[in-house]
N, C-alpha and C positions, 0 to 999 in steps of 0.2 A: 447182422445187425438190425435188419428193417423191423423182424417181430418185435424185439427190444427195445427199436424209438416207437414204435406205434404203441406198446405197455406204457410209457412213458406220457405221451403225448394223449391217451386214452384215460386215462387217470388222473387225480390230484395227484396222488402219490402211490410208491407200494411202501408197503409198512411189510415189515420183517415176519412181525407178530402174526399178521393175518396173512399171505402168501411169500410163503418161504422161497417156494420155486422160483417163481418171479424177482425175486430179491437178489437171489444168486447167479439167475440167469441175466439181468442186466448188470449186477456188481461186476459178471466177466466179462461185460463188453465195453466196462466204463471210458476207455482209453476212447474209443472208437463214437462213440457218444459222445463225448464232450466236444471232438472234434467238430461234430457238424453242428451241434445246441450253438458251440460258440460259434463256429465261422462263418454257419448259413442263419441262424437266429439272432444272434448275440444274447442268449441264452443262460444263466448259469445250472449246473445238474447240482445239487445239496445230495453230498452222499456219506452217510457215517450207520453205526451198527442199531440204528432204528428204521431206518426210512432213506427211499433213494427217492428223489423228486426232480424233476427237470421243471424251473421258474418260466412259465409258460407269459413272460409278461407282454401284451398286446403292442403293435404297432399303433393303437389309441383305441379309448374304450368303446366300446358298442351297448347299446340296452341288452341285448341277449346274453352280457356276460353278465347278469348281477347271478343270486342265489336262487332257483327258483321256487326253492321251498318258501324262502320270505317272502309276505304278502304285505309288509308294512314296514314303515322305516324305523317303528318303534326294535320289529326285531331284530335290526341291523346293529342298532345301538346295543340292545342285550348281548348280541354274539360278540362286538366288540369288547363291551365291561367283562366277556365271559374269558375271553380272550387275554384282559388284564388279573384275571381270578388266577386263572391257571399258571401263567410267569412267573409267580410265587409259589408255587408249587413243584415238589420234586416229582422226576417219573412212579408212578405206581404209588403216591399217595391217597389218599380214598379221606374224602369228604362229604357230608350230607348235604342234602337241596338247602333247608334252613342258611348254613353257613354262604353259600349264594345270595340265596335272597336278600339279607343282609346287607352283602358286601353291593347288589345290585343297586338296593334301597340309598345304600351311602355315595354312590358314584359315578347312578346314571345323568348325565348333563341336563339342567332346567329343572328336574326335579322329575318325574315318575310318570307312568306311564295309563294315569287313568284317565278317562274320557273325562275332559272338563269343558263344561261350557266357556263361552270368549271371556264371559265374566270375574270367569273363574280365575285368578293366578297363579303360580306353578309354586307349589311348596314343595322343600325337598322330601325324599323319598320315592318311591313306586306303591302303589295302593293293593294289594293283592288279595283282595279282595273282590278284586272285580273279575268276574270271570273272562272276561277278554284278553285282560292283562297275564295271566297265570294262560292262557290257553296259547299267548304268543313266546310265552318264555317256555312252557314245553315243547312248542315246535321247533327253536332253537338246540333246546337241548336233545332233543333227537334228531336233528343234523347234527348236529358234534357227535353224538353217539355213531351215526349213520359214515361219518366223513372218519373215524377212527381217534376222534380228541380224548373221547370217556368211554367209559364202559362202565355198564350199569348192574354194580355189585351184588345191591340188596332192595327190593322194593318195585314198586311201578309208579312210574310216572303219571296215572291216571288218579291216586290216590291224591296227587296235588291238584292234581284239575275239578276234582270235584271239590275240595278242601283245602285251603291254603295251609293250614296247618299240618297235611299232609307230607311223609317224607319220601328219599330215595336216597340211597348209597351209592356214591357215585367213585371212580378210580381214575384219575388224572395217566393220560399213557404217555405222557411227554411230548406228544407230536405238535401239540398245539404252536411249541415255539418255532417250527418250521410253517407256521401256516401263513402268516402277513409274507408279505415278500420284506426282503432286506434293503432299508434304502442307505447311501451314504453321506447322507449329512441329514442334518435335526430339519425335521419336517414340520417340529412345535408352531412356525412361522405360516406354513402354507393356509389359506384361506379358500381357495375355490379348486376344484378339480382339477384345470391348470395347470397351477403350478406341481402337481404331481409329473404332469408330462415333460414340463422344464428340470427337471431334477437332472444331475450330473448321469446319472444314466442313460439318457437320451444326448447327452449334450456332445457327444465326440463326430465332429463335423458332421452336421444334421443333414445337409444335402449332397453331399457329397462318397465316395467311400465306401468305409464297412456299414455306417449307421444306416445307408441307402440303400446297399441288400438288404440287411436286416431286415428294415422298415418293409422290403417287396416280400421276403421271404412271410414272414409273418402275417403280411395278410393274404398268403394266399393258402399257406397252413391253418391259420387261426381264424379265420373269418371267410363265410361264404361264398365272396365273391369281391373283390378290387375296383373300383369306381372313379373313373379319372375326376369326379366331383369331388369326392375324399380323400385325395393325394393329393400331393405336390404335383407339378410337371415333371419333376427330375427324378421324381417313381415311374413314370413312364416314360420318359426317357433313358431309365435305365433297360425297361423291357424293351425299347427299340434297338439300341445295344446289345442287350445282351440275355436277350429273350429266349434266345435258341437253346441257348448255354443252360440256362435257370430252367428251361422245361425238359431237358436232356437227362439234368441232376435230379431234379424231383420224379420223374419216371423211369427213373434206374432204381433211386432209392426206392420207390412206393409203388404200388401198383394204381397208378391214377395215372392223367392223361392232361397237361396243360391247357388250354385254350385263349389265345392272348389276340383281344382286338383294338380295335383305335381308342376306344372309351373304355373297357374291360378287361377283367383279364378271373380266369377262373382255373381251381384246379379240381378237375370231377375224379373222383373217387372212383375204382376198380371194384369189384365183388368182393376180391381177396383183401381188400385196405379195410385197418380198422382204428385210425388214428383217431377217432372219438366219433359221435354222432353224425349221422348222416341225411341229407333228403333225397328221394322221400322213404319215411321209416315204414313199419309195416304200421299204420292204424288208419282210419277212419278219413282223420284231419287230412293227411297227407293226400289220398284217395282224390277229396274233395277240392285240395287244393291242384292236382293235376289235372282235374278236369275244370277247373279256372282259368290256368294257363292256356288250355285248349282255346275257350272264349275270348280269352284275351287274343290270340293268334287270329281269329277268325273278325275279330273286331281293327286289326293293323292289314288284315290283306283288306278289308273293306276300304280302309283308308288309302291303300296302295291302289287301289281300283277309284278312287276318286279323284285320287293325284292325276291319275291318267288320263279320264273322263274329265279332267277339271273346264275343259273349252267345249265341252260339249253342251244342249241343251240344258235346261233346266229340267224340262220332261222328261228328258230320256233319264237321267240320273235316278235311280232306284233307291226307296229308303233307309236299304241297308248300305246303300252308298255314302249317304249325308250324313249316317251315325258312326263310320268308321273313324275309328282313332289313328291318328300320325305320331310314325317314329322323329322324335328331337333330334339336333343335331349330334347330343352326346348318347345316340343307343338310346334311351327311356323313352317311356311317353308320359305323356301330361295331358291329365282327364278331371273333371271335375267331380268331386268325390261324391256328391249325390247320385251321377250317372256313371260311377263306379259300386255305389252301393246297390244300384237299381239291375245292375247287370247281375250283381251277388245276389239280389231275389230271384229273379228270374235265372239262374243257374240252381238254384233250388225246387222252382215248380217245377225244372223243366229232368231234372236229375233224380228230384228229392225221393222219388220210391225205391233208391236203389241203398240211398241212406242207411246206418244203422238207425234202431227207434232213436237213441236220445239227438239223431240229429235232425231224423225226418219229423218230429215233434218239437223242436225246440223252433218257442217264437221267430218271426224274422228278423228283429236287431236282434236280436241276443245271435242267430248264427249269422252276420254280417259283421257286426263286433267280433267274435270268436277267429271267422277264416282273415279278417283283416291283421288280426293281432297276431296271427300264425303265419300273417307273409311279410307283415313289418319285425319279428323275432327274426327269419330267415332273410332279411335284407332282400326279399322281393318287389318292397314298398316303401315307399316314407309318406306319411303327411302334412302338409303343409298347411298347419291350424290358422293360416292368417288368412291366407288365400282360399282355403275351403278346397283345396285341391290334393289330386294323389298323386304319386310319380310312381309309376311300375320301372324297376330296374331291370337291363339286361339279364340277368343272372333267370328272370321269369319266362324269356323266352327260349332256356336249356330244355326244360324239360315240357311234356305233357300228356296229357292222357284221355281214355274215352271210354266207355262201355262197350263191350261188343254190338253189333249190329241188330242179333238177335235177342238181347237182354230184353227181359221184362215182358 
């Protein structure tokens, strides 16, 4: 069963159409699958003669789960209106761009999607004529192509990009109606994000129970790393219970390894696991971001040498001593994000020739911005915009890395 939930679990979905294998290699373990999706996730699997999908719905949302193809919230709304396009639509019907745009033109909310000054008020429609707007509805439209919604009959999608007038033949494969998740009552009412998490599908005794594995199991599958700041207590008090139990099950099931502390709790991936994305991958970013961690370590033993020296001299105290960072009480630490940004330059002069070019040339915000945005994705960081401060989570001091001795 394990390759089976990890196909599952690595995937939005398998579509029939595009891996047959896969489709009948989990269709035979359906029994077996549902078992754990519902009893260790609370999970549903959608399984009929299109598509098997296991409803991968979070113990609560994270910025890392949006789409990462979209760069704008304009294209979230297109995928949605695109999403109300295709409901009407039978499987394997085939429609041109035109008839979209259209139906966009009629039914995007506030009115359309051109760059308007503040002056300006929202008439209805989408303006497509503006190259930005046409540039963000093809990237949409090649995620649905890309994620298995369409398929692209007759034409090139670049033809609209240069030309609004331009067309493409597009084929509806039916999956689309499997893509929202299923909720059980009329969500018309909900207002803020929220009340999505209050919906009757959370609601079966929320701290108590099934819903409180769930809620453990899930973030320790679905999300990086467990944070007693972003739970309840009575998530960690179930891992004080029944911690032994939940990390028994998950490494029999998977080839990963628990790690469960007073503040944290993490589950590290094996060689042989491929239940989706992993750190660190094999690029560049990842590299750079281990040899962060490094500094970050050597910046908490300084702090740990100061703790200790704290009644000592003032003279004797060394200045790598006064600049070391202290572990909090919850595992993180807390640094003030200029002298977190200052550490990310100087981890660049001090590193930076072993760089690839676009990183060993890319100005210093621009790769301060970049390795920051790549530790707060992976739940290594958060910011705290009001206070001007960073918080490095546990989950930063798993791993880390260094160049050889003799490098360079």
């Amino acid at each position: 069963m394990r390759d089976e939930l990890e196909l599952l679990l690595n995937r939005r979905w398998i579509l029939k159409s595009e891996d047959k294998e896969a489709y009948y290699r989990v269709r035979d373990s359906i029994g077996e699958l549902r078992h754990f999706a519902s009893d260790k996730l609370g999970c549903q699997i959608i399984e009929n003669s299109l598509l098997v999908k296991l409803e991968k719905i979070p113990a609560s949302p994270e910025n890392f789960m949006g789409i990462e193809e979209f760069t704008s919230k304009e294209e979230y709304a297109f995928f949605c209106v695109l999403l109300m396009f295709l409901e009407d639509r039978d499987a394997q019907e085939q429609f041109i761009l035109s008839q979209l745009t259209d139906y966009l033109s009629a039914n995007m909310p506030g009115g359309g999607g051109g760059e308007r000054n503040d002056s300006q008020s929202a008439s209805p429609g989408v303006d497509w004529t503006i190259y930005t707007t046409r540039r963000r509805l093809i990237r949409v439209l090649r995620y649905a192509v890309a994620q298995g919604l369409l398929r692209v009959t007759d034409g090139s999608d670049d033809s609209f990009m240069d030309n609004p007038a331009g067309e493409v033949l597009y084929e509806n494969t039916g999956a689309s109606r499997y893509f929202m998740r299923n909720f059980s009552r009329d969500i018309a009412d909900y207002r803020r994000p929220e009340d999505f998490e209050k919906s009757e599908w959370f609601e079966v005794d929320e701290d108590r129970g099934l819903a409180r594995r769930h809620r453990v199991y899930k973030r320790l599958i679905f999300t990086p790393g467990m944070y007693r700041e972003h739970c309840s207590e009575e998530d960690f008090e179930y891992l004080k219970y029944y911690g032994r139990r939940l990390a028994d099950d998950l490494e029999q099931t998977f080839d990963c390894r628990v790690h469960i502390h007073r503040s944290s709790a993490f589950l590290l991936m094996g060689e042989e696991c491929r239940m989706g994305k992993a750190f660190p991958g094999n690029n560049a970013l990842s590299d750079i971001l281990l040899l962060c961690f490094s500094e970050i370590r050597e910046k908490v033993y300084a702090g740990l040498a100061r703790r200790e020296d704290r009644d000592a001299p003032e003279e004797e105290n060394s200045e790598s001593t006064k600049n070391g960072w202290e572990i909090t009480a919850n595992e993180a630490i807390l640094v003030d994000q200029t002298e977190f940004e200052r550490m990310l330059k100087s981890l660049k002069a001090k590193h930076g020739a072993g760089f690839p070019k676009n990183y060993r040339e890319m100005p210093e915000g621009e790769f301060v911005r970049e390795v920051m945005d790549a530790m707060e994705k992976w739940m290594f960081l958060s910011r705290e915009e009001r206070t001007h401060q960073v918080i490095i989570w546990p989950a930063a001091g798993k791993l880390a890395g260094k160049y050889p001795d003799d490098f360079g």
